[in-house]
MARSETOR-805261 format. One record per residue (C-alpha): residue in one letter; x, z, y. Coordinates in steps of 0.001 Angstrom, whole numbers, plus 500000, padded with zeros to 6 digits. Layout:
// residues N
aXZY;...
// end
This chain:
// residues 422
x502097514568479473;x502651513597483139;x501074513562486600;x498405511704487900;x500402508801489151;x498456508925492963;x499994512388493246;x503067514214493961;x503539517290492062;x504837520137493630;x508220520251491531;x510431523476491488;x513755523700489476;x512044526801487097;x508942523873486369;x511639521098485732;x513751523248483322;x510538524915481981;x509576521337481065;x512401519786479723;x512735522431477170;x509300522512476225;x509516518737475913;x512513518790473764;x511036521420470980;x507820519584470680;x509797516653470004;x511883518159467061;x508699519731466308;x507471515781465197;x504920515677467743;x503963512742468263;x502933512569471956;x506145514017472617;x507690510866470679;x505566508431472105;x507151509793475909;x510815509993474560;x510398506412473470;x508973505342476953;x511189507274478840;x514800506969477098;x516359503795476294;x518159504776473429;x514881506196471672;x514923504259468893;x518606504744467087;x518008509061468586;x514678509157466822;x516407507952463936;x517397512071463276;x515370513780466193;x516886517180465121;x520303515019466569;x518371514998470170;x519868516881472726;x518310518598476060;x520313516666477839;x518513513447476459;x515094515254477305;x516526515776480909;x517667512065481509;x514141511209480319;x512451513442482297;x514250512207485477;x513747509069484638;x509926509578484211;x510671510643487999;x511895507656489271;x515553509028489281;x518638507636487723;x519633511228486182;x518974514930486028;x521720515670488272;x519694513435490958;x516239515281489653;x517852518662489974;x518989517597493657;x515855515718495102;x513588519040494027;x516417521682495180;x515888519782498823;x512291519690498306;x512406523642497910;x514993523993500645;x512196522015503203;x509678524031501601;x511549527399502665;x512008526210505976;x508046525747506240;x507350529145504629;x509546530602507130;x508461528784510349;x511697527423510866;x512693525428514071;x511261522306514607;x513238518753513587;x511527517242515943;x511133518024519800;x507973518351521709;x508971514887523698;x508774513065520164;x505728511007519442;x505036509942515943;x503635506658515330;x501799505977512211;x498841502902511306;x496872505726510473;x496056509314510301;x496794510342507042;x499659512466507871;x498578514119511594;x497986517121509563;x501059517473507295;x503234516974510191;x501906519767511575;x502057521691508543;x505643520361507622;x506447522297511168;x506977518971513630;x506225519943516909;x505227515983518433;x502693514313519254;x500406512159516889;x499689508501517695;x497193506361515472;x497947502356515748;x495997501115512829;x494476497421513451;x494481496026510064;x495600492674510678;x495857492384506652;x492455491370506544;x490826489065508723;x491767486356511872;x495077487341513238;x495063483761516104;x497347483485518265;x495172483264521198;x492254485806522065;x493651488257519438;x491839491299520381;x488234489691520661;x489148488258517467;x489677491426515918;x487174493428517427;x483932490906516533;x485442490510513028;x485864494777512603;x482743495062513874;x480975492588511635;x483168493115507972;x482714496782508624;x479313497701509793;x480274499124512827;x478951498919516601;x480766496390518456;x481185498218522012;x482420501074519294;x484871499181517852;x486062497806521646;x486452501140523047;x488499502480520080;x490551499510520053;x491412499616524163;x492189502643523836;x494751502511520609;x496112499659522094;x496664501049525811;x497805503578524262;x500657501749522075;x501579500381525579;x502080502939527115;x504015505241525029;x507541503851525267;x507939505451528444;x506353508683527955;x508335509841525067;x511945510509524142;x511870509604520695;x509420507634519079;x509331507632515348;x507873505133513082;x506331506193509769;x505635503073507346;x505706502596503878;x505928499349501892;x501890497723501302;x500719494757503536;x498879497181505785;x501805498741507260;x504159496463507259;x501361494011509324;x501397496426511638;x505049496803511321;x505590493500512781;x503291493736515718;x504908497453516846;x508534496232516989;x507685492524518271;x505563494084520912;x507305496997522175;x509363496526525131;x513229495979524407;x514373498237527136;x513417500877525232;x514266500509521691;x517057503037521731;x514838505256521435;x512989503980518454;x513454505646514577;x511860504198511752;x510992506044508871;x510270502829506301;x509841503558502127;x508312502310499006;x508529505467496921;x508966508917496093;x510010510810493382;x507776512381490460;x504912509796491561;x504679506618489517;x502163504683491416;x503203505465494757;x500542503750497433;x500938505936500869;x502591508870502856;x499435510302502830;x500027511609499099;x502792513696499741;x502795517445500600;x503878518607503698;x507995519191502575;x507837515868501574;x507087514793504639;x509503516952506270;x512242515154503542;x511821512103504909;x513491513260508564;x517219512197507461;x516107508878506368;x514805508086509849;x517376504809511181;x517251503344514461;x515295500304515811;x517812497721515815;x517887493959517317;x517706492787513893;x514625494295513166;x512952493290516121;x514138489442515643;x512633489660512072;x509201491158513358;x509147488736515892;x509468485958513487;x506833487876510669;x504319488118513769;x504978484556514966;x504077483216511678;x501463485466510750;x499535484251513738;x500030480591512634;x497106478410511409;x499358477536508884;x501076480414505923;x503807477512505725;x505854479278508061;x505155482797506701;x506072481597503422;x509335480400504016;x510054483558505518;x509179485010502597;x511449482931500663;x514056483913502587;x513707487329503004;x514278489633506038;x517688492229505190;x516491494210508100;x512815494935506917;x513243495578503122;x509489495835502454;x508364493094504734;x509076489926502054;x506937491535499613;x503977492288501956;x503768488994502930;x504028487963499346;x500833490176498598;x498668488870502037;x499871485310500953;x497815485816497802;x494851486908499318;x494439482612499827;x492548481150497674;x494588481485494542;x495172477201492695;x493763478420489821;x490031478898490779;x490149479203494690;x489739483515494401;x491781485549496268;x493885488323494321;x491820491031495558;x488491489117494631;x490056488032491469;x490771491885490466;x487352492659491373;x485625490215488936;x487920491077486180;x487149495049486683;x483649494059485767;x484350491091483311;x483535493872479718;x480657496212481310;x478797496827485061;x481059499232487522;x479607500621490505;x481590499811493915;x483641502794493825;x484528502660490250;x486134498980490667;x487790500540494119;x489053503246492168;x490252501019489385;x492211498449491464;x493637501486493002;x494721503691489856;x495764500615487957;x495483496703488713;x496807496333492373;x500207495223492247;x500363496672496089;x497390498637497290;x497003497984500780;x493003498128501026;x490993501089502422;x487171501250500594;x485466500219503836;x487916497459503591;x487628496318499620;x484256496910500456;x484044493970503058;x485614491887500450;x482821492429498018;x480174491504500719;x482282488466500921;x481671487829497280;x478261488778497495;x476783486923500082;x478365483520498522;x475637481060498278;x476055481426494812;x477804485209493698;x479558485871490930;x477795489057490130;x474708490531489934;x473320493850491794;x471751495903488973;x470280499159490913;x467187500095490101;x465011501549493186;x466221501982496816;x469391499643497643;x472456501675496904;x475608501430499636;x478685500258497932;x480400503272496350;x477103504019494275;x476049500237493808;x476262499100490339;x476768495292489789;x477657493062486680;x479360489596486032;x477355486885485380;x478061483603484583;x479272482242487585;x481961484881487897;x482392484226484095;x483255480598484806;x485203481577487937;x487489483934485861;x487714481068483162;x488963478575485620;x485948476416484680;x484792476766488482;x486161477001491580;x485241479306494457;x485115476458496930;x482007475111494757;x479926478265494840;x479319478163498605;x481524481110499928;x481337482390503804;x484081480866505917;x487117483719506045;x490508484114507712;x494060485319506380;x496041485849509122;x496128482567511291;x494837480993508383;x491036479683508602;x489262479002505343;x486357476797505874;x485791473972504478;x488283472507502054;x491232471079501490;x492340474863501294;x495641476275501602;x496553477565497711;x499090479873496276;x500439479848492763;x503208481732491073;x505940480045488944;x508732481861487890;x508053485005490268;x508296482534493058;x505178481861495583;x503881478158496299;x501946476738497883;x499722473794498119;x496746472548500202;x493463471345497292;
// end
């Protein structure tokens, strides 16, 4: 009936209408699919299904936009009426929103390319140290991240060095060699990370200058989980939501990065708490890297936690639990594969892991490597064992070194994040 919820569709006002009414006759028609999405979708389902012939279009409509993340069909009909007007403007090589003194700064490079193809004329700069995952100290930061990116992904140290003097001489210097530098974020741990380094970092003089372009959704996709899933007049959507840097911001970043480098989350959970007004998605972030500590119940972190559960009714190669966390179990994706990945190893070379490798033959690499639960992970997932018993590799969250216990804990009561050291 709907979308893959990873993707945007490419939504025209002929599809939408097209839809609706072939929505609304299979649903007098008795179907039941159709019935089964009416009752999801509408919230007076129920007492209209009571006589379907009494549904109207105009029920279908509401339904459908609200299947798309929009209050009504009027706001549907408007959001893909835009989306065609942007998609025109590409068609037609229309004049650039951007100028060619505009650099656009992203923690990644999953949208160089649809810029382009959206018609922005800027430069491209990738910032993209994942400070989600791994030591984030205070002091010696960039050794820090360089031996651990080096060792949790597989890659050549003097590799990883080079890239990472150059992203971040690059970072400093582009303040002053641009008129306009705009931010593209979204909402996941990842981004917001980096967020907090960008506008705590950059120089003050020159925030003026500084758009951000910050969201947590888009229309038509359910699951949304990065920029890099929307077509190119999507992209090119998203200029009139670009608002300035403002001191605000920068105070809050400077407080997120301040705590985040702590050896201590007590700090970055009060901020939490709190919230920050000017960073909408930052609370939540830090809610989701907060529970990558060891969790009170049986010292996992959410992301290893997922991972046993994925394979807690039959074996799953690497990719298939990836894909599954992905598509379905994590509340906030903010992982990369090489990155869940490292978090396996970390599972794996416990002195006692909670699954087993099954592959038969030559050693497979992750994405093909089939592994099952076995008892261990069974008692882990039971809460009849904690982590902290089965021998586990010393690891860092942010500023946050787990070695050797008492650990820092989280818990959730009520929707609200503790924690506790145990």
């Amino acid at each position: 009936m709907s979308q893959s919820s990873l993707e945007a569709p490419r939504l025209s006002l002929e599809f939408i209408r097209k839809h609706a009414k072939r929505l609304h006759k299979r649903l007098l028609n008795g179907e039941d699919q159709a019935s089964h999405w009416f009752l999801e979708h509408h919230p007076r389902a129920n007492t209209l299904l009571i006589d379907r012939s009494q549904v109207k279009l105009a029920d279908i409509q509401w339904g459908l936009a609200r299947e798309y993340g929009l209050a009504s069909w009027p706001a549907l009909v408007r959001h893909v009426e835009n989306l065609e007007y942007h998609r025109r403007a590409i068609a037609q090589a229309a004049r650039p929103l951007d100028r060619a003194s505009t650099l656009h700064l992203r923690c990644g490079c999953d949208i160089r390319e649809g810029l382009k193809l959206a018609g922005f004329c800027g430069a491209f700069l990738e910032f993209s140290d994942p400070f989600c995952q791994g030591p984030v100290p205070a002091e010696n930061l960039l050794t820090a991240r360089a031996e651990f990116i080096s060792s949790a992904y597989g890659l050549p140290l003097q590799e990883v060095k080079t890239r990472q003097h150059k992203e971040y001489q690059q970072l400093n210097a582009c303040w002053e060699l641009y008129d306009e530098v705009v931010l593209w974020f979204e909402h996941d741990s990842y981004d917001q990370l980096i967020l907090a380094y960008i506008l705590s970092h950059m120089p003050k003089v020159h925030s003026a200058k500084v758009h951000l372009i910050n969201i947590d959704r888009f229309p038509a996709i359910k699951r949304f989980n990065g920029l890099g899933r929307l077509e190119p007049e999507g992209l090119r959507s998203l200029w009139r939501q670009r608002c300035p840097v403002n001191a605000h911001m920068i105070e809050q970043a400077e407080n997120v990065w301040l705590a985040l480098t702590s050896p201590s989350p007590v700090l970055l959970e009060s901020i939490q708490r709190k919230g920050l007004s000017e960073l909408p998605f930052m609370s939540g972030a830090i809610f989701r890297h907060i529970q990558e500590l060891p969790s009170r119940f049986n010292g996992l972190s959410l992301t290893q936690q997922l991972a046993l559960e994925a394979i807690q009714v039959e074996p799953r190669t690497g990719g298939q639990i990836f894909g599954h966390l992905v598509r379905e179990t994590e509340p906030r994706v903010f992982l990369g594969d090489l990155m869940f990945f490292a978090e396996m190893n970390g599972l794996r070379f416990a002195d006692t892991a909670p699954f087993d490798v099954v592959d038969d033959g030559d050693p497979q690499p992750w994405p093909k490597r089939t592994i099952q639960i076995n008892e261990t992970g069974r008692q882990l997932l039971g809460g009849e064992l904690d982590w902290s018993q089965c021998g586990p590799k010393p690891r860092w969250v942010g500023g946050v070194c787990l070695s050797e216990t008492p650990w820092w804990r989280w818990q959730v009561d009520a929707d609200k994040l503790l924690l506790v050291q145990h």
